[in-house]
N, C-alpha and C positions, 0 to 999 in steps of 0.2 A: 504493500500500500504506500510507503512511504516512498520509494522506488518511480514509482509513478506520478507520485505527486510534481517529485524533484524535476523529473524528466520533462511534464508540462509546465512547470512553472518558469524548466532554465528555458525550453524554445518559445517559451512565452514572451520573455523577455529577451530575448534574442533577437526574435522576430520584431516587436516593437521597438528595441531601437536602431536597427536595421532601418525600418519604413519610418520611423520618425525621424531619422537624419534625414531621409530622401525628401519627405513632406516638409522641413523645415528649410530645405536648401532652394524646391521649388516656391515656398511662398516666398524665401526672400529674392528670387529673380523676380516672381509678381510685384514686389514693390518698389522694384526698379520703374514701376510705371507711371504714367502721368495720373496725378488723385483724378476722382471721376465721383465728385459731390449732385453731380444730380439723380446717381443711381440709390443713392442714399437717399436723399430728399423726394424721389419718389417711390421707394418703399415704405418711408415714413407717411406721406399724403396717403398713399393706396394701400395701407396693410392688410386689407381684406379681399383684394382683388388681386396681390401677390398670392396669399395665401390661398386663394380658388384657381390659380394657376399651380401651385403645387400639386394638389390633391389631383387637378385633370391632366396634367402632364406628365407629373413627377410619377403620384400612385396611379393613376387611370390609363398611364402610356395611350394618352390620346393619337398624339403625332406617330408613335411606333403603329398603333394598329390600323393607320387608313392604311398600311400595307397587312394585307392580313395574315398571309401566312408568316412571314417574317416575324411580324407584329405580334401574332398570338405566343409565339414560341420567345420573342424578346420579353414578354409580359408575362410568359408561367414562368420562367427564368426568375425574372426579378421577385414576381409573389413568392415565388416559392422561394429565395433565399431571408425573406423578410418572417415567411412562417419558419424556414429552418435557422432563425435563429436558436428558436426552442429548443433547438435539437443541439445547438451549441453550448445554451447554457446545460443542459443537463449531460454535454461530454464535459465540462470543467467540473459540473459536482459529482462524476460519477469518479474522478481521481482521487474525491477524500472521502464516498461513501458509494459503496457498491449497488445501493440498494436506494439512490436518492431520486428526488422525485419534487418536480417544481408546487411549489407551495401555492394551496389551494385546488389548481389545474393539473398537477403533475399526474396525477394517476385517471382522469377522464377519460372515455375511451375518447371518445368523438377528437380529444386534442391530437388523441395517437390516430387514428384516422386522418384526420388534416396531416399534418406530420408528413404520412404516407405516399399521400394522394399528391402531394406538390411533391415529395423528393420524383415520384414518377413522371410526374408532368415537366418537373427539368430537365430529367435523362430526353424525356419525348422534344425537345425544346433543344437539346444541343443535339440529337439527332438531326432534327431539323435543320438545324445550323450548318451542321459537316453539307449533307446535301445541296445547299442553296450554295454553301463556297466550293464543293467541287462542281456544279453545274455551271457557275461563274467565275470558274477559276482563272484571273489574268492571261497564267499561259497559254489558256486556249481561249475563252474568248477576247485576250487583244484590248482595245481601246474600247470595247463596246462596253465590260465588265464596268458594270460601278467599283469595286474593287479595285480597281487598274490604281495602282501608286500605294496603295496601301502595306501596311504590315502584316501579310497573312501569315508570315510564321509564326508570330505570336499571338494571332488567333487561335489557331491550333493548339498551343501551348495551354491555353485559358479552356479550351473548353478540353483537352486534356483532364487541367486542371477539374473543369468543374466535375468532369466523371469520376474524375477521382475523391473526389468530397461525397460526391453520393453513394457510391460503391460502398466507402469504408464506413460509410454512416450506416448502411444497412447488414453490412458484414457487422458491425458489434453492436445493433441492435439486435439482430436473427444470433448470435451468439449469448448476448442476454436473457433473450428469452427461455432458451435452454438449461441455463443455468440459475435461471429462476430468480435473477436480477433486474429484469423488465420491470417499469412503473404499470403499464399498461393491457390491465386483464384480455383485453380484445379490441380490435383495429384498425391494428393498427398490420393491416391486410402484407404490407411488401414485404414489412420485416417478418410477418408468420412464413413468408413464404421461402425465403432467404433462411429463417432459424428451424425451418423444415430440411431445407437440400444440408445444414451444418448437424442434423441432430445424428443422424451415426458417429459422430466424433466422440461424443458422449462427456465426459468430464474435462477431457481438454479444448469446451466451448467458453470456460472462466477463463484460463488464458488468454483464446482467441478474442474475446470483448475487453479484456486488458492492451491486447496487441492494436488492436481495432481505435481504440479511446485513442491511443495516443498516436495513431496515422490518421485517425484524424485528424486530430488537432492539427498535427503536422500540417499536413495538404493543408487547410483551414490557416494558418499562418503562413505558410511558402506562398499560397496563393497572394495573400493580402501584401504580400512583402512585394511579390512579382508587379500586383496590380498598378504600384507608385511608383513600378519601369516603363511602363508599360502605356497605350491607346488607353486601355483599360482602367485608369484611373477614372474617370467618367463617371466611375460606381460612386464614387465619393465627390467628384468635384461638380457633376449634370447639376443636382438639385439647385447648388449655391449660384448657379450660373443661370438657373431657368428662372431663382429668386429676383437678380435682378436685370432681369432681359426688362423689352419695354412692353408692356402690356396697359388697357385690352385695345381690341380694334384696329387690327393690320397690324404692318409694321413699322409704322412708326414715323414721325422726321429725321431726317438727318439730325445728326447732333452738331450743335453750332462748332467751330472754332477753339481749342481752349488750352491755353498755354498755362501750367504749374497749378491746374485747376480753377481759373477762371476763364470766359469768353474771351476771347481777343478783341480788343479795340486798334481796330487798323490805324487810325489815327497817332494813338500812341504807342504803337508798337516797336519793339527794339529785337532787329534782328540779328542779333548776337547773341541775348537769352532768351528769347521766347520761341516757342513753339511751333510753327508752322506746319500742320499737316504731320504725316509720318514720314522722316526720314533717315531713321534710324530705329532701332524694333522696341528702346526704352522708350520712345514719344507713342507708342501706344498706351493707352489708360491701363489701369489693374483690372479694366470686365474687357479690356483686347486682351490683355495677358492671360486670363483666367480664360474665355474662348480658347485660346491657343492651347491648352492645358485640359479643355471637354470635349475634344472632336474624336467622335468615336472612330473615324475613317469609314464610314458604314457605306460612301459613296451614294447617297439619296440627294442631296445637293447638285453632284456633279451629274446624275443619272438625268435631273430636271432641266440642266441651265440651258437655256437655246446656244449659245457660244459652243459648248463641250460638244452639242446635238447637232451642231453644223461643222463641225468638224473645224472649229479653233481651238486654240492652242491654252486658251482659260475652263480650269477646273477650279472651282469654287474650295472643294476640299482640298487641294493639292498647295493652293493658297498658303490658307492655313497651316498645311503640315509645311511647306516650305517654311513660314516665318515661323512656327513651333522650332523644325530642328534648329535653325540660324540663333535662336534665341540661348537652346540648350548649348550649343555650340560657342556661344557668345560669351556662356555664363561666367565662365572663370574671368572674362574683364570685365563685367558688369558688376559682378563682386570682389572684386579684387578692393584692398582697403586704402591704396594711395595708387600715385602715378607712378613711383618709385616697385610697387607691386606690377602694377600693370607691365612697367618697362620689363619686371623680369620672366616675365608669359614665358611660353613656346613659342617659336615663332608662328606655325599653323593657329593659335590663342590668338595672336596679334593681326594675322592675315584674316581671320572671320570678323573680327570687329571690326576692321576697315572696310568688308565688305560692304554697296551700295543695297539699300533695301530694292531699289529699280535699277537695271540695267542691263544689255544686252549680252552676248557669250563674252566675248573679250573687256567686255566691264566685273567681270564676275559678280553680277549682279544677282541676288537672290529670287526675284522676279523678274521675268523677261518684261519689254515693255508689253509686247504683244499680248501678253494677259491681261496686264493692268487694262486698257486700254478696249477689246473685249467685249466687257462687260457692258448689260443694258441697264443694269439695276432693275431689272425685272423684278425681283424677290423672289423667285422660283424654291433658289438655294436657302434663304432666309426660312419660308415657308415650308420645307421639306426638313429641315434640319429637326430631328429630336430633340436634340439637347440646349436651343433655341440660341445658337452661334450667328452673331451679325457681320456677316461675310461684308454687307455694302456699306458700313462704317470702314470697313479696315482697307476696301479698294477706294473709297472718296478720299479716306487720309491720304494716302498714299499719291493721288490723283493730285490734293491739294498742293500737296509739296512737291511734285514733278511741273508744275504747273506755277505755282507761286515763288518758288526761290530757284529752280534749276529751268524753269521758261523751256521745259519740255513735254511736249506736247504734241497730236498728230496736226500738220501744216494745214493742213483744211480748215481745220478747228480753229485756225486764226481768226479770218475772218470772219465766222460766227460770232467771233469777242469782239472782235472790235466794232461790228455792228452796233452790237449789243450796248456798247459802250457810246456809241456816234449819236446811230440813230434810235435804239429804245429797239428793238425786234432783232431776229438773226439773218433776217433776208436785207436787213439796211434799204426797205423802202420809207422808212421814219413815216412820222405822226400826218398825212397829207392824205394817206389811202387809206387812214382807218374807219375812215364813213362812206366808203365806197362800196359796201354791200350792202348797204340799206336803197342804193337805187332801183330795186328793180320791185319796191315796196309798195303797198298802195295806200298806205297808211305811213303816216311821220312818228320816229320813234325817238323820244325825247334826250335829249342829250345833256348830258350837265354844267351846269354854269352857275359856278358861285356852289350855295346849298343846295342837295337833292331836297325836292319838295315834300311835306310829309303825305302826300297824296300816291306820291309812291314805292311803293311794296318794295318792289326787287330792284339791284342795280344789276346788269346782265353785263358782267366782265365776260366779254367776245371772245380775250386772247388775240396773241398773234396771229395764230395758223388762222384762226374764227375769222381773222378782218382781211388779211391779206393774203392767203390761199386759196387757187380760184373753185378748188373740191371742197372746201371746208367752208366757204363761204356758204356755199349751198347749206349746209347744216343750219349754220347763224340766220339763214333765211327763215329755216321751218322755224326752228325755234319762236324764233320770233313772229313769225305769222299764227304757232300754235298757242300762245302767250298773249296774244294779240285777242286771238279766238275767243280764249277764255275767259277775259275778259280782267286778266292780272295787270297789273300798271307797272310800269317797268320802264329804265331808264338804263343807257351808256355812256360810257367816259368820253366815247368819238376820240379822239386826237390828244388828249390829256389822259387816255388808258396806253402805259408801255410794259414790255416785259415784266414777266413777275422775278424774271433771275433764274427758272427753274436750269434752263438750259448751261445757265455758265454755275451753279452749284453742283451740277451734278459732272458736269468738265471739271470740275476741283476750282475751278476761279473765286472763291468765297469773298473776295473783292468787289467783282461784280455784281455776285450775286446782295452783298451786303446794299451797294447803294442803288440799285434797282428797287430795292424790298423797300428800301429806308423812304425813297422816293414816293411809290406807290400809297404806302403807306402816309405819309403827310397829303396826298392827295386825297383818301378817303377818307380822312380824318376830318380835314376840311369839309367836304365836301356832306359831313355828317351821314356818311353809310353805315346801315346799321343789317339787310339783309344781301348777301348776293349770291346770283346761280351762276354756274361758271359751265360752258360748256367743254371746255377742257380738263380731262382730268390732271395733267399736271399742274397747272392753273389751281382746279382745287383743292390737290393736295398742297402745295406752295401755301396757298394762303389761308388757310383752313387749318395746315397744319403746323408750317414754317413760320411764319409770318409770327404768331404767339412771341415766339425766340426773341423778337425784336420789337416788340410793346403793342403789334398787330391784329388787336382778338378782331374776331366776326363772326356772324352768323353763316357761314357759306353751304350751299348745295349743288348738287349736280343737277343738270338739268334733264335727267332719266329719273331723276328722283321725281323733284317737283310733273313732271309731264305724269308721271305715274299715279301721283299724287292727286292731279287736274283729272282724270280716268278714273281714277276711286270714286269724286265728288260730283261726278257726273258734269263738269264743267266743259269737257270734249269729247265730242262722241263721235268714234269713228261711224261710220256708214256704207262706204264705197269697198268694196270687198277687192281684196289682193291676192290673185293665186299664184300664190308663189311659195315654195319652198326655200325659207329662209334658216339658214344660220349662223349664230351670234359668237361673235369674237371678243371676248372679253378682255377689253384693256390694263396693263399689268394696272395702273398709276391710280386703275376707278375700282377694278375687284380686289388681289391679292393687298394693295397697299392700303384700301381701305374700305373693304367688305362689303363693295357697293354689286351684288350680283342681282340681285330680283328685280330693282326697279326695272333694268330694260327689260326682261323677260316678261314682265306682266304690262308692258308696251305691245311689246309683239303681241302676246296672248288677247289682247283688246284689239286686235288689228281684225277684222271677219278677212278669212280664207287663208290667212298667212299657215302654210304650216312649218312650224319650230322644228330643227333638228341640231341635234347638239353635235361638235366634233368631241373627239376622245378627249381629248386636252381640254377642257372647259374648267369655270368656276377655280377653285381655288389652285389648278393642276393646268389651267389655261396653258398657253406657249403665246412669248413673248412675239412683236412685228418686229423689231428690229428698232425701234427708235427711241427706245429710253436711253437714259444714262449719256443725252448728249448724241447718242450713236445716232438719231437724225442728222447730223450734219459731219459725220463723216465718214469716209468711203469703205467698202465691207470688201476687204483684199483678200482676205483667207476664208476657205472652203465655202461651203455653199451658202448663198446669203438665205438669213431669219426668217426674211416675210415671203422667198419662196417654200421654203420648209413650211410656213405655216398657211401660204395657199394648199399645197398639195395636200395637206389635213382636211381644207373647206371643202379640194373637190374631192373627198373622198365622201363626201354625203348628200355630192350630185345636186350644190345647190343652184335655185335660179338668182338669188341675191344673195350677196355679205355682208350681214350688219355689224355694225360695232358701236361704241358709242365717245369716240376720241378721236379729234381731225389727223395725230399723227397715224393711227392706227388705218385711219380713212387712208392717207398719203400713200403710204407703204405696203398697205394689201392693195390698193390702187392699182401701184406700179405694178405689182408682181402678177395682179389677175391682167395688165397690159401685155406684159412679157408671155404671159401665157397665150393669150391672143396669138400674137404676131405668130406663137410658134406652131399653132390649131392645138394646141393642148386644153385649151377651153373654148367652151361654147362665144357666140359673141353677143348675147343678151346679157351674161352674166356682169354683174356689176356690183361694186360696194359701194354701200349709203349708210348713216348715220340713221338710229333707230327713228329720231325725228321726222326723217326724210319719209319713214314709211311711212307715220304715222300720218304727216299733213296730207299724203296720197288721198289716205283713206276716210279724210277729216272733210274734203273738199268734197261737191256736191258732185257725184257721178257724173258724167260727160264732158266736165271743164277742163279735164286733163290735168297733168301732172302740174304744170306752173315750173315756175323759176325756181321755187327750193324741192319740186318733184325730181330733176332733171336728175340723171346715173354720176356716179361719180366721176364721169371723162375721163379722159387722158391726156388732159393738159400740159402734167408735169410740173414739177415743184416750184415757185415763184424765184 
């Protein structure tokens, strides 16, 4: 007895300070990071809404089970090691009493039951597992594998591991039971089954539950020591990380600027100490370091991102493990205790630290530009992730500073800045044409001057693409003719509405984007707006969501919202019946970013004839056009371009129209149902229109014809 004791108690503590050096060496790289006080201040605001993100994420493995097989077998895994704790505490009391038994519970059957029924459901669970990683195993399936970059050896290792925790766990319960050391009169079914095939052994089944107690243990500490080597930390570090991701409702704003833990004031900024963006892996915050630290490698990010899916060179998860390892690799001069330390590294110590966070092969750059650069900001990656890792924080940093102190950037992308900057839009046609879509109007739509009057409702921020793009104009038409209908009062800025910034924020220009915003914002303020519909969803999310950051509240909506809204109240009634075969493309900026999927669909749904068909990709799973994240205005050089990849999804559901409800989204499946055209890969009826577009069809009095915001989306081409 005493033998046993010793023997668990020395790997006890062996183990533990084995994995407590490792846990104390990683949080002190975490705190190499820039402070991050708003993740604090808003678990403080929201502690009840953190805490329902726990429960549905953390214990409900929400995001693991929309994949289900994977999901169900990720999810008996973790219950089941959360019931076999039980089973842990009664191997530590069974070393100082043979015969112990948890207090209260310990002898119930029903607990030995539970017990059971999960150790079995975990073996079923990492079965499951071997199968899904040799069916997707890298070597054979290549780039397609979500896996692809990952550490499958030590996946292996772990679920090695975990069968070895369950094995021994049921080896010295079935040897308990024989020897008449079981808590558990009946149950507790695996271990009868197990202390059946041991019971010819006969008296040497006391040893065997002695040998048993203490490989478990063992396994049971080798594992936990391995786990804080290992991807597999995640068991420990997911919850703290899912605590303070941003929650609820999408994913969130951008996070402003912030240098030693405040906003940056460009004005007085000193750049020699402050902070610019990421340009080195310490100017990430401690919730980018702590991300770095919970990526399971599971590949569901990268499986989603359109970039990875057209065949570029950006993996959302590869990201991350890139500036994970550069970090780990980094660590001995990020902790090093003077410069007199650091001077006496290795030199390979001293060559990682100088490495550039961006740069190309002969930059030794940790990121190629061509990743950074990529990206759409879709949220695909954000939205798929488990362990709720903010991939498009840690590419904007990064963007910011390739962009703000190193004035690197793709050359195309110039000119969309300094538009942006000249003339207020990205096409630099300035403030002249943005009341040029209201000519083809048969009604005067009031424009503001001075104060919005309190007689009207909505202020209708058009956007750029809304006023000077000659497909999206048509949108701003229905709208406005369907608004008009219904008898809502509503008003535009005309020539005094410019950029909201979305464009140069999410290029990294946080410059621009800051006096756009700061701009717009002293003009509504003036102008005393208190509601607006935005038919743009970057536009709504910008100012709806961004815009706060910089002292900007509002009431703002989309205008699928509101039109769906006008349909409920009976204030527009379509009539004119559409037969057509329509389906709906869901914009990243209006669904994943911010949970806006029903209103167009109960648009269409009110439309007579229209019939709805979903592509695969829809709602929270949509696929990306190609135009967020800036990537509107720059040229798509590697593999297949987005918004073809994501026509050939539309025609796979043989539609007569494609709606969507965002002028970029209009722009770019546009193009691509054109390219299609020329090549007879599509019909030449087919055409995209903004859900509005349909609606005014069917809103107008039979035989008037489509009108001016009727018309298909053209092929004019981008202004």
């Amino acid at each position: 007895m005493a033998l046993r004791i010793i023997i668990g108690l020395v790997l006890t503590a062996v183990a533990a300070g084995i994995a407590g050096r490792r846990l104390w060496w990683l949080v002190r790289i975490g705190r190499t990071g820039q402070p991050a006080p708003e993740r604090i201040e808003a678990l403080r605001q929201h502690p009840g809404q953190q805490g329902e993100t726990q429960v549905t994420e953390v214990i409900g493995q929400r995001k693991l089970l929309q994949w289900s097989v994977p999901g169900l077998a990720h999810a008996f895994t973790f219950w089941g090691f959360i019931v076999l704790l039980l089973t842990i505490i009664e191997a530590y009391g069974s070393l100082f009493s043979r015969h112990f038994a948890i207090v209260l519970i310990g002898t119930w059957a029903w607990v030995g039951f539970i017990e059971d029924l999960f150790a079995v459901l975990v073996l079923a669970g990492i079965v499951t597992f071997a199968v899904i990683r040799l069916t997707t195993d890298p070597k054979r399936a290549g780039r397609r594998s979500r896996f692809a970059g990952s550490h499958t050896g030590a996946a292996w290792l772990v679920l090695l591991g975990i069968f070895l925790v369950i094995a021994t766990l049921l080896l010295y319960r079935g040897a308990q039971i024989n020897s008449g050391q079981f808590p558990y009169p009946h149950g507790a079914f695996a271990s009868q089954i197990v202390g059946h095939w041991l019971h010819p052994l006969g008296a040497a089944n006391a040893g065997i539950a002695t040998t048993f107690i203490l490989l478990q243990l063992a396994v049971i500490l080798a594992f936990g020591v391995f786990v804080t080597y290992s991807k597999h930390l995640h068991i420990a570090v997911a919850p703290i990380n899912v605590l303070f991701s941003r929650r609820p409702n999408g994913l969130g704003p951008l996070p402003p600027m912030r240098s030693n833990g405040k906003v940056l004031d460009f004005e007085e900024a000193d750049p020699d100490s402050d902070v610019f963006g990421i340009g080195k892996i310490e100017d990430l915050s401690w919730k980018g370091m702590l991300d770095l630290a919970t990526c399971t490698e599971c590949g569901r990010c990268q499986s989603q991102c359109p970039a990875w899916a057209t065949g570029k060179p950006l993996s959302p998860k590869m990201i991350i493990l890139e500036l994970r390892d550069h970090a780990f690799a980094k660590a001995p001069y990020l902790l090093a205790a003077s410069e007199d330390a650091r001077a006496a590294l290795p030199d390979a110590a001293r060559a990682e630290a100088e490495r550039p966070i961006v740069g190309d092969a002969d930059a030794r750059g940790v990121i190629h530009p061509d990743e950074l650069w990529s990206c759409t900001n879709c949220g695909a990656c954000v939205e798929e992730c488990p362990v709720d890792i903010e991939h498009i924080d840690h590419i904007t940093g990064m963007r910011r500073y390739q962009v703000l102190v190193e004035s690197a950037f793709p050359t195309e992308a110039a000119t969309m800045l300094k538009n942006l900057e000249n003339k207020g839009d990205p096409w630099g046609m300035g403030e002249s044409r943005r009341a040029d879509w209201m000519t083809d109007l048969d009604f005067e739509v009031p424009v503001v001057a001075g104060k919005i009057g309190d007689d009207v409702e909505y202020l209708f921020w058009v956007g750029c693409a809304g006023a000077l793009e000659d497909r999206a104009r048509k949108t701003t038409r229905a709208i406005a003719q369907l608004l008009h209908a219904a008898g809502v009062s509503f008003a535009v800025l005309g020539p005094a509405e410019t950029c909201t910034g979305d464009p140069a924020r999410r290029m990294g220009n946080e410059f621009v984007f800051s006096m756009l915003a700061q701009q717009n914002i002293e003009t509504l303020t003036e102008a005393g707006v208190r509601k607006i519909v935005a038919s743009c969803p970057h536009c709504f999310n910008t100012i709806a969501r961004e815009y706060p950051q910089l002292g900007g509240n509002y009431e703002v909506i989309h205008h699928t919202q509101l039109l769906a809204r006008l349909l409920a109240d009976g204030k527009i009634k379509p009539v004119t019946p559409i037969e057509e075969k329509v389906t709906y493309h869901d914009p990243c900026f209006l669904g994943r970013h911010n949970r806006v999927f029903t209103p167009p669909r109960e648009i269409m749904e009110q439309v007579p004839g229209v019939h709805a068909q979903e592509m695969h990709r829809c709602k929270e799973r949509g696929f990306c056009c190609g135009a967020g994240g800036a990537r509107m205005w720059m040229e798509e050089r590697i593999g297949k371009r987005i918004n073809t990849e994501r026509i050939d999804e539309a025609l796979g559901t043989d539609p007569d129209t494609i709606s969507t409800g965002c002028p970029f989204c209009l722009v770019m499946l546009g193009d691509a149902v054109a390219a299609k055209k020329g090549a007879g890969e599509a019909k030449e009826s087919l055409e995209v229109v903004d859900v509005a577009q349909l609606l005014v069809r069917s809103v107008q009095p039979a035989g008037t014809g489509p009108g001016p915001a009727g018309d298909g989306a053209g092929a004019t081409g981008r202004p």
